[in-house]
C-alpha positions as CSV (number, residue, x, y, z in Angstrom):
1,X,-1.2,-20.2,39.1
2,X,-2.3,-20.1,42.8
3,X,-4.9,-17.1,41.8
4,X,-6.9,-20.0,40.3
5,X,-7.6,-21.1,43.3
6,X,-9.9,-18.0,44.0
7,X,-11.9,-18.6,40.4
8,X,-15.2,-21.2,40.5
9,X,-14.5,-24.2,39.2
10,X,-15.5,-23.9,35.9
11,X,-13.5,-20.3,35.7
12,X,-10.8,-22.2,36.7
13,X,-10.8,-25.3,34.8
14,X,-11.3,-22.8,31.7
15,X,-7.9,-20.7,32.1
16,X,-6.2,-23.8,33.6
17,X,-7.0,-25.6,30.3
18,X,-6.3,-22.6,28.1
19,X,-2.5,-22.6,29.6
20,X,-2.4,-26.2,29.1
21,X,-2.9,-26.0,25.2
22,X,-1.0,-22.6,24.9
23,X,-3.8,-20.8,24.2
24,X,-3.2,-17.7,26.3
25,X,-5.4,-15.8,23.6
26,X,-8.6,-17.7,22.7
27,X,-12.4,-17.0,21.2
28,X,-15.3,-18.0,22.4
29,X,-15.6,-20.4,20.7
30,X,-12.6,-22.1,22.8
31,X,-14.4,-21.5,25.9
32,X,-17.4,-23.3,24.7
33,X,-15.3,-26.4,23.4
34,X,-13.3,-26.2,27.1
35,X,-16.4,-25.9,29.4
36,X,-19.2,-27.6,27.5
37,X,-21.6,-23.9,28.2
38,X,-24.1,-22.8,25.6
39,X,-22.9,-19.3,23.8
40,X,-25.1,-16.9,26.3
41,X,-23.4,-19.2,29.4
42,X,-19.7,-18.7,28.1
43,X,-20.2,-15.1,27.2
44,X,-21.9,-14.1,30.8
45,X,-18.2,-16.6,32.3
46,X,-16.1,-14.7,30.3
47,X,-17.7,-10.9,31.3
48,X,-17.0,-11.8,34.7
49,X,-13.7,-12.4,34.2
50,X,-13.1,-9.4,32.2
51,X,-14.3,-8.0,34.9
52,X,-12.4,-9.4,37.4
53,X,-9.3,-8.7,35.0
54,X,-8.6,-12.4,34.6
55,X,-8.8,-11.8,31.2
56,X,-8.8,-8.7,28.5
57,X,-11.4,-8.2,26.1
58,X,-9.2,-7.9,22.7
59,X,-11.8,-7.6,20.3
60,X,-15.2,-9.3,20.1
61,X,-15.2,-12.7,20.8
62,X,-11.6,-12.8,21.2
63,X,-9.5,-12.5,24.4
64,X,-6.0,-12.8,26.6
65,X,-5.4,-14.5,29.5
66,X,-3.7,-11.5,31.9
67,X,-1.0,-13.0,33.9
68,X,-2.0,-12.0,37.7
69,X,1.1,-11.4,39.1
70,X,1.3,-7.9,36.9
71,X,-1.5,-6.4,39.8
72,X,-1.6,-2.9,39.1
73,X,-0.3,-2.7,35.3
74,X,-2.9,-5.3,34.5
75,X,-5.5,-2.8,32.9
76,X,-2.6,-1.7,30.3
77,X,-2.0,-5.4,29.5
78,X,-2.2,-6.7,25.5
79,X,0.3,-9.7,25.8
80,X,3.1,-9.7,22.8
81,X,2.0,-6.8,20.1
82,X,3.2,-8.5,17.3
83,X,0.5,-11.8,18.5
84,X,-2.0,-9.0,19.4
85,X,-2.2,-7.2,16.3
86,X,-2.1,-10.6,14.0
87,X,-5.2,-11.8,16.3
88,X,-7.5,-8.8,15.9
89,X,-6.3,-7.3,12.0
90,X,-9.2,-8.6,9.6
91,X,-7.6,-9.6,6.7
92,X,-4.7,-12.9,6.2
93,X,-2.9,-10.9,4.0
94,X,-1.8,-8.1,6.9
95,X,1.8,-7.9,7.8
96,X,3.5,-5.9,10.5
97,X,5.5,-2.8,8.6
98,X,6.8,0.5,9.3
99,X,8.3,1.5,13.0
100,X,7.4,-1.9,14.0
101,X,9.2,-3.9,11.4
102,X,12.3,-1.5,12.1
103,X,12.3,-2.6,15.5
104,X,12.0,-6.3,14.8
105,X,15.3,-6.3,12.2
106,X,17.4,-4.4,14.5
107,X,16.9,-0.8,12.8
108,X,16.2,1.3,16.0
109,X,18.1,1.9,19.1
110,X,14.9,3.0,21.3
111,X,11.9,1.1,22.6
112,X,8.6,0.7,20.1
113,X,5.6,3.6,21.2
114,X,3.4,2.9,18.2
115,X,2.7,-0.7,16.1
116,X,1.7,-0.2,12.5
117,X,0.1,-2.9,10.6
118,X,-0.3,-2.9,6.9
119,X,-3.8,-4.7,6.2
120,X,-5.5,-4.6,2.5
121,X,-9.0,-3.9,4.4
122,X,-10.3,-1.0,6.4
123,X,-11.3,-1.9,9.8
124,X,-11.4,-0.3,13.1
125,X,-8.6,-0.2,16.3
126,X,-10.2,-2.1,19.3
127,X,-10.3,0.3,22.2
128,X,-8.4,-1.5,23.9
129,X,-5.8,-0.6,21.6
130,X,-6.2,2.8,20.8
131,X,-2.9,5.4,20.3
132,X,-0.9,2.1,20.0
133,X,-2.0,0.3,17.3
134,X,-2.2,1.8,14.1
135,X,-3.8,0.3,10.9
136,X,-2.5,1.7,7.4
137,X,-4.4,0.5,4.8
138,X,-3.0,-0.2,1.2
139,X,-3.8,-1.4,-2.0
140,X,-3.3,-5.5,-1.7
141,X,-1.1,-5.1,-5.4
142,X,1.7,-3.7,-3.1
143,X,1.6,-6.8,-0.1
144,X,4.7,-8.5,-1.2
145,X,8.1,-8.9,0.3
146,X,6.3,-11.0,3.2
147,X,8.2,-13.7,5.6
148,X,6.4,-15.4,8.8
149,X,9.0,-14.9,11.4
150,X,9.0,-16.4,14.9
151,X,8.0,-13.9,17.5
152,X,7.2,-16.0,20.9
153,X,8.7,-19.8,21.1
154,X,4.9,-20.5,19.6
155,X,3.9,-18.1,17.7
156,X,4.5,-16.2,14.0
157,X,3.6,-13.9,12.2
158,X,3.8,-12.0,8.9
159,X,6.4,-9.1,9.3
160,X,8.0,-7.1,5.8
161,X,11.2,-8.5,5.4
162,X,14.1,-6.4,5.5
163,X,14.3,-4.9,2.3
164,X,10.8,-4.7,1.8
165,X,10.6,-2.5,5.2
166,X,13.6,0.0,3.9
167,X,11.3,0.6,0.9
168,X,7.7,0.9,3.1
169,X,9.8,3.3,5.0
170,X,11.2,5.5,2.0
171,X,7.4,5.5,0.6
172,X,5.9,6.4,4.2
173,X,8.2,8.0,6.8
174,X,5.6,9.6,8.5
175,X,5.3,5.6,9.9
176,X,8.9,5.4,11.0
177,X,10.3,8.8,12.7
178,X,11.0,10.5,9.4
179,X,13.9,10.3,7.6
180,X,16.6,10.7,9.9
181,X,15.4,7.7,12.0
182,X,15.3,5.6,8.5
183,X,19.1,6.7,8.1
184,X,20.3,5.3,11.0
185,X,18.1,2.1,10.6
186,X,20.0,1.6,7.6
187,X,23.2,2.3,8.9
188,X,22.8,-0.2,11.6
189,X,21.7,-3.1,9.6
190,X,23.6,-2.0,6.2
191,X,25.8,-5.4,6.3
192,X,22.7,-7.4,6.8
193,X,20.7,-5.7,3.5
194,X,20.5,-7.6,0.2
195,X,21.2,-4.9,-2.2
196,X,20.2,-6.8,-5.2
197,X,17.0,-7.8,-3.3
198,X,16.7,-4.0,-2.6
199,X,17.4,-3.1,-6.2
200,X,14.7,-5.7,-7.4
201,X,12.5,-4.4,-4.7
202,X,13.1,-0.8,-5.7
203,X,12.3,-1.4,-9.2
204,X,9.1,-3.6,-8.3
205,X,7.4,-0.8,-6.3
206,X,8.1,1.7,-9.1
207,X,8.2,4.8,-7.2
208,X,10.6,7.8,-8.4
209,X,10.9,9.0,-4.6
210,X,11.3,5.5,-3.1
211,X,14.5,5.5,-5.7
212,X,15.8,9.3,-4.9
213,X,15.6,9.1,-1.0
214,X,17.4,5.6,-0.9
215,X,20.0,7.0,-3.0
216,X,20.7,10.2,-1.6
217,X,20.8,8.1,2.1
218,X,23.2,5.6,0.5
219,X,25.5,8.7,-0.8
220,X,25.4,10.7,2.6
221,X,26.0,7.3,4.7
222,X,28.8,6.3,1.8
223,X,27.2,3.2,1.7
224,X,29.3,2.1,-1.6
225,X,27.1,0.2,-3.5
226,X,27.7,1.3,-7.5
227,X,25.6,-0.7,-9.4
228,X,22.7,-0.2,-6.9
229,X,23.6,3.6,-7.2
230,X,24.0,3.5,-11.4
231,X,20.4,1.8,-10.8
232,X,18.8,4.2,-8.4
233,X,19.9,7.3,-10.8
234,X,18.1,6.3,-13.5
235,X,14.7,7.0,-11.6
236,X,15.8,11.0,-11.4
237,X,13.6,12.8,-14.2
238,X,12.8,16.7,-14.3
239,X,10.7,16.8,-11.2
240,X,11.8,17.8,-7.3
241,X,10.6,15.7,-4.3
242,X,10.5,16.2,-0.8
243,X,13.7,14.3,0.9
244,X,11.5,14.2,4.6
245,X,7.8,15.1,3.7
246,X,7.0,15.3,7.6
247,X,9.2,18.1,8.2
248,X,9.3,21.8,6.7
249,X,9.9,22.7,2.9
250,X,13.1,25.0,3.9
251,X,16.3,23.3,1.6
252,X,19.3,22.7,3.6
253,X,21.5,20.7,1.8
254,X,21.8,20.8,-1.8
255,X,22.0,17.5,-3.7
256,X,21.8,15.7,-7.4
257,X,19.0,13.7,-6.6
258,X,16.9,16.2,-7.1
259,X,15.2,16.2,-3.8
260,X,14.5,19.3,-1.3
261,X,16.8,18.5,1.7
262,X,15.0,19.5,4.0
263,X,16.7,17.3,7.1
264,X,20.5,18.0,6.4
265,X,23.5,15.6,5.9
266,X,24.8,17.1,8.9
267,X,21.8,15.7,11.0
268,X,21.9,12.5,10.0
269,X,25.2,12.3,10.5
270,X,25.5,13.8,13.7
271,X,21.9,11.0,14.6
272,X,24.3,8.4,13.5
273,X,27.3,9.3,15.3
274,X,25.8,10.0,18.8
């Protein structure tokens, strides 16, 4: 940490201090313990070294110590995302979900662009975040299916389990890359997926179209899971349901799971295969 060496002493003594109790994201209120400085003294510190780009501003009164040796890249710099979003969502009862959840069980070939967060209470992105943190707000009756999962040697946080993110993803593709994308997360991780949990999980959430597009996914990827499959059929009633509700309404493959294909069996399969 030679850059310390350019910092006052008190700047100094603060990050040094921070690093030595793993606290490379900290409040103010840290600060104040660590240098002994009235509020209006540690806030004035801690705007210079914003400033300076010592530090990033995450949120109000919370902040990241920027490692120095990024130099140019250190304006883009947020630290781990999955430590990020847990310090700056409002709520305890958040969880990361969706495209992000995907990526942490395995279910995506490709780097992470965009991090969802599921959180029971509205609240805004920090700027600093904008176009890559995305808050989806839901009602707190469907939080469930939670585990705190290691995501630095130090630090957890609450990520859907697997089963519980195949489901967010059949109730909310437009969070995941649409269908196709769900497909071949569930083709990479389908000897890692508790089916009863899925069936139990599926049955929980209560949603006809949760129950339709896992079933038709199952049948297309010849997933062979009968009782699931008996289970899932018993959801199908009179009414037809979009299979990919981010793309067009146009049918392409017919089905008896009364959805509109609208993606093709082909696709995924050709996604899968390639």
């Amino acid at each position: 940490m030679s850059f310390l060496k350019t910092l006052g002493k008190i700047s100094a003594g603060l990050i040094s201090n921070l690093y030595d109790q793993n606290k490379t994201i900290f409040s103010i209120t840290d600060a104040q313990l660590i240098t002994g400085k009235n509020y209006n003294e540690v806030t004035d510190l801690l705007a210079e070294l914003v400033r300076r780009k010592i530090i990033a501003r995450l949120k109000a009164g919370k902040f990241l110590i920027i490692p120095q040796e990024l130099g140019n890249l250190k304006q883009q710099y947020i630290g781990n995302w999955y430590v990020a979003a847990r310090e700056v969502v409002n709520s305890p009862d958040y969880y990361v979900a969706f495209y992000s959840a995907m990526h942490y069980w395995g279910m995506l070939t490709q780097p992470v662009v965009k991090f969802f967060v599921v959180t029971p209470k509205r609240q805004t992105v920090p700027i600093q975040m904008k176009d890559k943190l995305f808050f989806v707000f839901v009602n707190k009756r469907f939080i469930w299916g939670i585990r705190e999962e290691w995501v630095t040697k130090i630090e957890k946080v609450r990520i859907s389990d697997l089963e519980k993110t195949i489901v967010d993803a059949l109730v909310f593709p437009q969070y995941c890359g649409g269908i196709s994308e769900i497909a071949k997360g569930i083709w990479l991780v389908k000897d890692k997926i508790d089916y009863n949990k899925l069936n139990k999980y599926v049955s929980k959430y209560n949603k006809n179209i949760v129950a339709k597009r896992l079933g038709y996914i199952l049948e297309i990827l010849k997933i062979n899971q009968p009782f699931l499959s008996t289970e899932l059929k018993k959801y199908i009633k009179n009414r037809y349901d979009l299979f990919d509700p981010t793309l067009t309404t146009k049918r392409i493959s017919k089905n008896n799971w009364r959805l509109i294909d609208n993606v093709g069996q082909k696709q995924i399969l050709n996604l899968i295969w390639h």
